[in-house]
C-alpha positions as CSV (number, residue, x, y, z in Angstrom):
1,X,-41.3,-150.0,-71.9
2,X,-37.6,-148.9,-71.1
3,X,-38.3,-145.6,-72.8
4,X,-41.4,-144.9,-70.3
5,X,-38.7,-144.4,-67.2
6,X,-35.3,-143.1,-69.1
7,X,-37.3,-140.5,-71.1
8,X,-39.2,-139.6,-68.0
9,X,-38.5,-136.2,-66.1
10,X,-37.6,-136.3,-62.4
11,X,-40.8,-134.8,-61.1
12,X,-42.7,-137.6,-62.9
13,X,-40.9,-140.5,-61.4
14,X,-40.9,-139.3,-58.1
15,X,-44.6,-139.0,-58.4
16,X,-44.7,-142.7,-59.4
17,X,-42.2,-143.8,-56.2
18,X,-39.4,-144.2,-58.6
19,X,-36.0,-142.6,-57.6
20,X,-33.9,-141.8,-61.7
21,X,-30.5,-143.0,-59.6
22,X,-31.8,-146.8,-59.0
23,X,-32.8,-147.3,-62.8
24,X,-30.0,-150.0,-63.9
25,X,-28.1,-149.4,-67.0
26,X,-30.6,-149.9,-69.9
27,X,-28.9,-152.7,-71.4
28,X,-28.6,-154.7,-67.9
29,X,-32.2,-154.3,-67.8
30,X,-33.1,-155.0,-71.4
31,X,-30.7,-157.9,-70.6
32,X,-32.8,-159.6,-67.4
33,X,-35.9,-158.8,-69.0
34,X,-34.9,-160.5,-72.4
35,X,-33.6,-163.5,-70.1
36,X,-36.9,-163.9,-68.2
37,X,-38.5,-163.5,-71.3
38,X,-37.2,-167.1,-72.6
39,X,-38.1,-169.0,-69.5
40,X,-41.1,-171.3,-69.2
41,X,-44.0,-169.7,-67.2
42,X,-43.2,-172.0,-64.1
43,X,-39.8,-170.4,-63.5
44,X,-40.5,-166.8,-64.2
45,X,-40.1,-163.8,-62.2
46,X,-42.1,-161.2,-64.4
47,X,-44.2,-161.0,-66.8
48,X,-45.2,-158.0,-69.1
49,X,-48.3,-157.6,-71.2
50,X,-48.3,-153.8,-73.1
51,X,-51.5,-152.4,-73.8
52,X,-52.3,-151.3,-77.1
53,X,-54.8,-148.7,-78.2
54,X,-56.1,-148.1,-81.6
55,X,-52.8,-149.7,-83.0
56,X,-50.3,-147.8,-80.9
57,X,-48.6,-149.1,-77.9
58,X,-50.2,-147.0,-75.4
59,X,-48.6,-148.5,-71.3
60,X,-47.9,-152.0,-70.0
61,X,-48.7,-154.0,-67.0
62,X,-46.7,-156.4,-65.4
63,X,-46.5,-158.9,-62.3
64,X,-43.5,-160.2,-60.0
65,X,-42.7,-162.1,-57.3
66,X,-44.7,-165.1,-59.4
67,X,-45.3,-167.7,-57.7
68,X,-47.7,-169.8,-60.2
69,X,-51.0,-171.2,-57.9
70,X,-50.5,-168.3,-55.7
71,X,-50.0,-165.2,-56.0
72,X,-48.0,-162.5,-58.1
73,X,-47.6,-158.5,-57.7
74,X,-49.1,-156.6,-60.1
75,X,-47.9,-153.1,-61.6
76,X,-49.7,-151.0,-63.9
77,X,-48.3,-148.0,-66.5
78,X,-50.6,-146.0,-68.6
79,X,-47.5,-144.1,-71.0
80,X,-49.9,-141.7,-73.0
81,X,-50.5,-138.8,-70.4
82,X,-53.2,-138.0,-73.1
83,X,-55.1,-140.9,-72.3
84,X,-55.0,-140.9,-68.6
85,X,-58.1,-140.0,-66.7
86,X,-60.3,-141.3,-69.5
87,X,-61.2,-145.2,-67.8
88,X,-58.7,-146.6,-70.5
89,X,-56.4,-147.8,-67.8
90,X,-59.3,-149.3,-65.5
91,X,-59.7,-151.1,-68.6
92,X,-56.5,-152.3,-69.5
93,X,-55.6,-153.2,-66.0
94,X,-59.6,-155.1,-65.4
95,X,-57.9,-157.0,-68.6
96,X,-54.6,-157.8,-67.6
97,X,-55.8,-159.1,-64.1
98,X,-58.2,-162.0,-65.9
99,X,-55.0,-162.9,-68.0
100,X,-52.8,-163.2,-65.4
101,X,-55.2,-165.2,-63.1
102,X,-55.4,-167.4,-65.8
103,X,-52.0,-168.1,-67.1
104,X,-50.5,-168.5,-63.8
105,X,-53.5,-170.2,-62.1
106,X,-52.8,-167.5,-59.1
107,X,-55.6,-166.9,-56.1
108,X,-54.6,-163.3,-55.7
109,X,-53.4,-160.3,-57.3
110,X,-51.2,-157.7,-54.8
111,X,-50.2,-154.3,-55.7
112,X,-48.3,-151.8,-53.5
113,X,-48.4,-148.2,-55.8
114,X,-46.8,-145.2,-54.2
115,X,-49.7,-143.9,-51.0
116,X,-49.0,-140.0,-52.8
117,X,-50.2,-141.5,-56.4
118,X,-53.7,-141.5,-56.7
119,X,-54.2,-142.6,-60.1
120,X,-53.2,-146.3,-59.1
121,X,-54.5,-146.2,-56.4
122,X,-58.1,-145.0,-57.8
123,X,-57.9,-147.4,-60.7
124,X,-57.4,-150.8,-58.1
125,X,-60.0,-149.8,-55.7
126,X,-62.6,-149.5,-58.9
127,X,-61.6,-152.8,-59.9
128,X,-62.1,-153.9,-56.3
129,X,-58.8,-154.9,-55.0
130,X,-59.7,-155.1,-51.5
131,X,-56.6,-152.1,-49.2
132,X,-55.6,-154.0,-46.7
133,X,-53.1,-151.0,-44.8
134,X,-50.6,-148.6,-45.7
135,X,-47.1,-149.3,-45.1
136,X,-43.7,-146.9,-45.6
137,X,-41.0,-149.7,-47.3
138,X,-38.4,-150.0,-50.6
139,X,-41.5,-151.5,-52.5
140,X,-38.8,-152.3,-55.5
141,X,-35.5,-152.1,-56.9
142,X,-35.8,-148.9,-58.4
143,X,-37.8,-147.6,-56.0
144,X,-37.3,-144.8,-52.8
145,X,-38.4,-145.1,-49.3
146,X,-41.9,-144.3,-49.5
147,X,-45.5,-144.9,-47.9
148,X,-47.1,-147.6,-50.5
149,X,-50.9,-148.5,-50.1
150,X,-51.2,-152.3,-50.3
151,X,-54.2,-153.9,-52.5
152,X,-55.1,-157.4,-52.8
153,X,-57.9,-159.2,-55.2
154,X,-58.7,-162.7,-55.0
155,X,-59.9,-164.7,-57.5
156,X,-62.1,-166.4,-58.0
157,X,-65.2,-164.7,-56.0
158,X,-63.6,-160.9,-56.8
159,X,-63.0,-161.6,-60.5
160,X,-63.2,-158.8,-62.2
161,X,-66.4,-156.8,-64.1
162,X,-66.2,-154.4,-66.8
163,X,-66.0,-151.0,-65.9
């Protein structure tokens, strides 16, 4: 997952919102997510499923900002370039969603990709995330000042069909 934004070129992360200066020294981050990791569900800030395909680990998804019986914010990474723009991310993402409404109980799922990316942005509103207004904030830690396009799905009247 750590290899997805070091090994990443410029161009790509700033197409994702990501700015290469505000990635934390790889072992700090290894660190805190290693530390997280370990912690019941209760008391967790993230939580990362990866997404494999045809036995190779293929992206991840992950949520913050848990806050179990509520609500969590969910991010979504498809790593295999080759295997965008095929549904397999609608897919993994329709997936995670169900998990994580059911492992943390929560009534809604928020995301707030980058307004210039379209592929997240395409991929929630075919899973129905509901936009409820564009915005220009930090959205994250590693993130630029940027336009970001929030998304919200609730469960459990909006849960989540196949594609």
């Amino acid at each position: 997952m750590l290899d997805y934004f070091y090994k990443a070129d410029d161009a790509f992360l700033r197409g994702m919102g990501v700015d290469r200066l505000k990635l934390p020294e790889r072992g700090k981050w290894l660190e805190a997510l290693l530390a997280d990791h370990k912690k019941p569900d209760n008391e967790r800030d993230r939580f990362y499923l990866v997404w494999i395909f045809r036995g190779t680990c293929v992206g991840h998804s992950s949520i913050n900002k848990i806050i179990p019986g509520d609500k969590a914010f969910i991010h979504l990474h498809l790593w295999k370039s080759e295997l965008r723009r095929a549904g397999l991310g609608t897919e993994f993402v329709r997936r995670s969603a169900a998990f994580y409404f059911e492992r943390f109980n929560l009534e809604k799922l928020v995301s707030e990709p980058f307004a210039e990316n379209p592929a997240p942005n395409r991929v929630l509103e075919k899973l129905g995330f509901a936009f409820v207004r564009r915005y220009r904030t930090v959205p994250g830690v590693i993130a630029f000042e940027q336009e970001v396009n929030r998304y919200e799905l609730r469960r459990p009247d909006q849960m989540l069909e196949p594609a």
